[in-house]
One Martini backbone bead per residue (centre of mass of N, CA, C, O) as a GRO file, in nm:
protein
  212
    1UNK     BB    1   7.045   6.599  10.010
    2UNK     BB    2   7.243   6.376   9.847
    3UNK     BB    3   7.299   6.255   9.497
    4UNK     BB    4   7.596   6.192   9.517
    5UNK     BB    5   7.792   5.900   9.512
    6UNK     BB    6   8.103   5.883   9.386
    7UNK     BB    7   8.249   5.835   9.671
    8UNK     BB    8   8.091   5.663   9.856
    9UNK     BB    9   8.063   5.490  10.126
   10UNK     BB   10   8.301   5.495  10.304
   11UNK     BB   11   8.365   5.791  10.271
   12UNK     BB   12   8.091   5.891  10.362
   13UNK     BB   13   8.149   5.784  10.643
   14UNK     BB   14   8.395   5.939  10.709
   15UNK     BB   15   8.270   6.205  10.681
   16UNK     BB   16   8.000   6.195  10.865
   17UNK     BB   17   8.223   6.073  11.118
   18UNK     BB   18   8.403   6.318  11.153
   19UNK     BB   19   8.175   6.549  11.201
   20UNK     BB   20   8.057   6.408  11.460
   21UNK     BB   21   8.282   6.432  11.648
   22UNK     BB   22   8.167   6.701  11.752
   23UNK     BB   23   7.940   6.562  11.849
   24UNK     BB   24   7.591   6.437  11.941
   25UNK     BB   25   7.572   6.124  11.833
   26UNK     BB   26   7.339   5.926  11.852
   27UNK     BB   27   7.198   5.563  12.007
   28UNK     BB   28   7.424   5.358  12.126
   29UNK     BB   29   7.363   5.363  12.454
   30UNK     BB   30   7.110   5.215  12.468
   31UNK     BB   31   7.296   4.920  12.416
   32UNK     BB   32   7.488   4.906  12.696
   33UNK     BB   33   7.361   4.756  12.895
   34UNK     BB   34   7.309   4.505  12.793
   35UNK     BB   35   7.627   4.463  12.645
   36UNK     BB   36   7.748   4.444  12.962
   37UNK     BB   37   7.549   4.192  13.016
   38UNK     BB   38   7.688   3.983  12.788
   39UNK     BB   39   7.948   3.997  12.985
   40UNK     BB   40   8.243   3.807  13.097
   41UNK     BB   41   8.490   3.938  13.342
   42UNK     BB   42   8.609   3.674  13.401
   43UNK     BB   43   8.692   3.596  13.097
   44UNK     BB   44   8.620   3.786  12.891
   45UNK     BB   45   8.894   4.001  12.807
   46UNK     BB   46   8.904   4.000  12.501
   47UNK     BB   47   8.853   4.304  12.293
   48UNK     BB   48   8.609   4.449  12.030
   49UNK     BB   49   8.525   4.751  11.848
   50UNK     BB   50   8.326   4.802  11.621
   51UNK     BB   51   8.261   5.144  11.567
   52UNK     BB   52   8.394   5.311  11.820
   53UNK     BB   53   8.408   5.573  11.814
   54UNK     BB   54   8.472   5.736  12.127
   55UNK     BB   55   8.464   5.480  12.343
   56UNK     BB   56   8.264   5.471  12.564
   57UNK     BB   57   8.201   5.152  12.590
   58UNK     BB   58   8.514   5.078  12.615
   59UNK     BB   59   8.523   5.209  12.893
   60UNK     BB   60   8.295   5.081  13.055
   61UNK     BB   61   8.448   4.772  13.044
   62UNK     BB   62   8.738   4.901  13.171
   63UNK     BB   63   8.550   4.917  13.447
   64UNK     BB   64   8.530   4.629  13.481
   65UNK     BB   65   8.758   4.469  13.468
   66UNK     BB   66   8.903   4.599  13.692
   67UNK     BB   67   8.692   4.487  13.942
   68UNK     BB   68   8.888   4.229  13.892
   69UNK     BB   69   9.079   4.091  14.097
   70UNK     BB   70   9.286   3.935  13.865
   71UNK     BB   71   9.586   3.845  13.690
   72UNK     BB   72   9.458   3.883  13.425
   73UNK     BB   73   9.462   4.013  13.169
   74UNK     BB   74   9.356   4.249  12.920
   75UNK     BB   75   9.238   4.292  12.579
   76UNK     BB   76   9.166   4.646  12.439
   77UNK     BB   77   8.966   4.749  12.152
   78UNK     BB   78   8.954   4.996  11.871
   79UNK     BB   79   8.742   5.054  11.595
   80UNK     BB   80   8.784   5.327  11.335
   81UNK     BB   81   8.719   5.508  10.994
   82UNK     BB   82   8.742   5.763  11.216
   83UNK     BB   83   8.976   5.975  11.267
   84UNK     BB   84   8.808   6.167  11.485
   85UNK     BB   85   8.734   5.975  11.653
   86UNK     BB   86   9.020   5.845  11.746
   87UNK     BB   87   9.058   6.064  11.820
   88UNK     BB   88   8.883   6.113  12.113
   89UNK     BB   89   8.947   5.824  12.243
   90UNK     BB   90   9.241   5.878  12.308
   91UNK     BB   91   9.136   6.064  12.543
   92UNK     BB   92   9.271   5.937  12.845
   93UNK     BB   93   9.364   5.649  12.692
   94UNK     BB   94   9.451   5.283  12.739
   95UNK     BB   95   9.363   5.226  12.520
   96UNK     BB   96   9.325   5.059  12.172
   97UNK     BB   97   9.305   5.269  11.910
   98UNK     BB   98   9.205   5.237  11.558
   99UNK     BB   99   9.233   5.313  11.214
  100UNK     BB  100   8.964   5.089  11.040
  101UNK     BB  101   8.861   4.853  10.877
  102UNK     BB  102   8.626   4.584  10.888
  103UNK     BB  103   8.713   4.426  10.650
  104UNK     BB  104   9.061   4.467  10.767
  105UNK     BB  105   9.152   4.362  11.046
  106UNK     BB  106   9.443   4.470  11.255
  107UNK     BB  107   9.445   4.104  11.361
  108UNK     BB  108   9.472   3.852  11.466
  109UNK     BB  109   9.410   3.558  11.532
  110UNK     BB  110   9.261   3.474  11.787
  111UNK     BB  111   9.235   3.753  11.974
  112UNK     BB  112   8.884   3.762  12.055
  113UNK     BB  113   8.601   3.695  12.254
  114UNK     BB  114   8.515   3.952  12.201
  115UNK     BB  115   8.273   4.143  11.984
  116UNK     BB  116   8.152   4.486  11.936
  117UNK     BB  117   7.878   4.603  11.691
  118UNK     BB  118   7.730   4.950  11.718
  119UNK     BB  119   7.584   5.109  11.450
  120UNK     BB  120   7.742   4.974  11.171
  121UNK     BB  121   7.639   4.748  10.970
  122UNK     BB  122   7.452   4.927  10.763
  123UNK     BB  123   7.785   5.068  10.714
  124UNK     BB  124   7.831   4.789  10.483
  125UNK     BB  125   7.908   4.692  10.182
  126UNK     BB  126   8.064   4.395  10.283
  127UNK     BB  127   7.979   4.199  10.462
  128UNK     BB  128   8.070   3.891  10.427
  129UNK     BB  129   8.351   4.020  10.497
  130UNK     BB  130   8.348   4.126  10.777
  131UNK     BB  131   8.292   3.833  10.898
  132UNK     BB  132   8.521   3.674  10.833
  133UNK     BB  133   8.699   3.906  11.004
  134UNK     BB  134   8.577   3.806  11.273
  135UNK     BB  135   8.607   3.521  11.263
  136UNK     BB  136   8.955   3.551  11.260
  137UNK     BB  137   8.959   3.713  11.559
  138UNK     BB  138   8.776   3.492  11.678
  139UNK     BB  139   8.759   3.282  11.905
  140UNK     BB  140   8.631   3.011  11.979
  141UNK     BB  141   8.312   3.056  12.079
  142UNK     BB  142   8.321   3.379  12.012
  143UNK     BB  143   8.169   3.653  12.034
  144UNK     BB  144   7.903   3.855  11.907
  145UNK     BB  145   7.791   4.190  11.925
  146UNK     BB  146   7.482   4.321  11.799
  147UNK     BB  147   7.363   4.640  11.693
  148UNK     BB  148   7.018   4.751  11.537
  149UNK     BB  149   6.809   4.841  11.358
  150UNK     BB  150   6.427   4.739  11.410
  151UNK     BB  151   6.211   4.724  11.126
  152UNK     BB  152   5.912   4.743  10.967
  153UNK     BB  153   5.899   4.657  10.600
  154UNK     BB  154   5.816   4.915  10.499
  155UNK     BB  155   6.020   5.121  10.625
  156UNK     BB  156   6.277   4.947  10.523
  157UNK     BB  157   6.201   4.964  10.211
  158UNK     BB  158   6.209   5.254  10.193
  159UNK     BB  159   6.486   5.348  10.290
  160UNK     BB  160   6.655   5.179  10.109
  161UNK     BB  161   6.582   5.332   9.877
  162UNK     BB  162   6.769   5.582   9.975
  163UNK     BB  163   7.009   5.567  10.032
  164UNK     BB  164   7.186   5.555   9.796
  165UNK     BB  165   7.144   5.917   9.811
  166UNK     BB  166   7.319   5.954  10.076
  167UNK     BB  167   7.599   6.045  10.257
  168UNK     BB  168   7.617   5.905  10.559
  169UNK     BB  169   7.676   5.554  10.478
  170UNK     BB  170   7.451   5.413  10.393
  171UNK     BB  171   7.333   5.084  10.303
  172UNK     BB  172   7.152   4.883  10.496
  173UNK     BB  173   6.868   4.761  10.619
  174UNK     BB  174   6.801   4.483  10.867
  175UNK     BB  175   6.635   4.258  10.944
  176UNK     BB  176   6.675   3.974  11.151
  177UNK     BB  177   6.689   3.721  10.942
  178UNK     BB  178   6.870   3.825  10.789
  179UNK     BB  179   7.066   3.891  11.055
  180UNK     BB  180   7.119   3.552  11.053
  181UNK     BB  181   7.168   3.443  10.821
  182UNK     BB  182   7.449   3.586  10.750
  183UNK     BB  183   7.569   3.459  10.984
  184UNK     BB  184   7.526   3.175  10.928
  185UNK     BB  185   7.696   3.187  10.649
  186UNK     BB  186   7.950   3.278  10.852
  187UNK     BB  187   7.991   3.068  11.133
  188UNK     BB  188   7.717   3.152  11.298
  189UNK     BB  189   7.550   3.131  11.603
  190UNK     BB  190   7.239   3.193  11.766
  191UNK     BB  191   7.123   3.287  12.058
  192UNK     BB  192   7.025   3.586  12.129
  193UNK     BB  193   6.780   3.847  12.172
  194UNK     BB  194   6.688   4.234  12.223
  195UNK     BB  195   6.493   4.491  12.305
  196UNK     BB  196   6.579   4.819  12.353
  197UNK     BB  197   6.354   4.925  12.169
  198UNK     BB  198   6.144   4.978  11.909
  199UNK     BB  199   6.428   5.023  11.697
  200UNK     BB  200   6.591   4.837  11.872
  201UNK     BB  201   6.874   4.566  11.857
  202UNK     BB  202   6.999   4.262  12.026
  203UNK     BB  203   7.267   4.034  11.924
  204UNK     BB  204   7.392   3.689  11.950
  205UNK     BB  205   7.693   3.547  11.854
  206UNK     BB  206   7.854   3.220  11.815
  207UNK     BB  207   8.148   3.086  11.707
  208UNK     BB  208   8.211   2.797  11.524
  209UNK     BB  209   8.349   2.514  11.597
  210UNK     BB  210   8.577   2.395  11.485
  211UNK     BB  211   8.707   2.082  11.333
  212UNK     BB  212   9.025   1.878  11.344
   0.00000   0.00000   0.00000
């Protein structure tokens, strides 16, 4: 355990997953059964992963895209902080992978109806900031889908406690009822969740329509 903090949570998630990027790392596979099966993938054609480490979920969802022989294009993107990781995701595909912050994502507005960020939200140190950043580049009544650590109170609390000390760029676990609260004060109606895991939850919300 390192208690250096002084490098920061960024810095040190892009360092703990720049490391990762050479081995087989988490459980974020656990939630992919769930996340493909709440994608419509005849009408939401327009994806982004943020946190999307070496890409494997979106090369999933860009074979059910395939699968639908329909004129309408698709555009599928990856986003994550760690350059090692984006190099790995780009080898053999045609997906548009790149290397950036979730704070500022690098997309234009209403560019995309679905985002998925799984085993990412708790290694943000201003969530707040980065729901806006996704409020900004989904369209209308467009989806979030996030994946998430989901344990009870005591362990919560304990965890929380530590991280601060640890290196590997974890910022906060958070309850259910957190990650509802937080979404809906930026902007997201919650659809519904559901347990993948004993210690992992799947939550939907969507982009609530601005009134003209």
């Amino acid at each position: 355990m390192n208690f250096n903090k002084t490098k920061g949570y960024k810095e040190n998630s892009i360092n703990f997953f720049n490391r990762m990027a050479e081995k087989n790392h988490g459980d974020s596979y656990k939630h992919y059964k769930t996340v493909l099966s709440w994608i419509d993938y005849k009408t939401e054609r327009d994806i982004l992963d943020l946190g999307c480490g070496k890409g494997e979920l979106l090369k999933q969802i860009e074979v059910r895209l395939n699968s639908y022989k329909i004129d309408k294009k698709f555009k599928i993107s990856g986003l994550d902080i760690s350059p090692n990781m984006i190099e790995k995701a780009k080898n053999n595909s045609e997906i548009e992978f790149k290397v950036g912050d979730s704070e500022d994502i690098p997309f234009a507005e209403n560019t995309f109806q679905v985002i998925t960020c799984l085993n990412s939200f708790h290694h943000y140190e201003n969530p707040e900031k980065v729901l806006k950043e996704i409020h900004r580049v989904l369209k209308n009544e467009g989806k979030i889908i996030i994946g998430e650590i989901n344990i009870n109170d005591f362990f919560k609390k304990l965890i929380n406690r530590i991280l601060p000390y640890t290196s590997n760029g974890d910022v906060r676990i958070y309850s259910s009822n957190e990650i509802k609260e937080i979404f809906s004060q930026e902007g997201f109606v919650f659809i519904k969740e559901k347990f993948i895991f004993p210690s992992l939850k799947v939550y939907l919300f969507k982009k609530q329509k601005r009134s003209s």
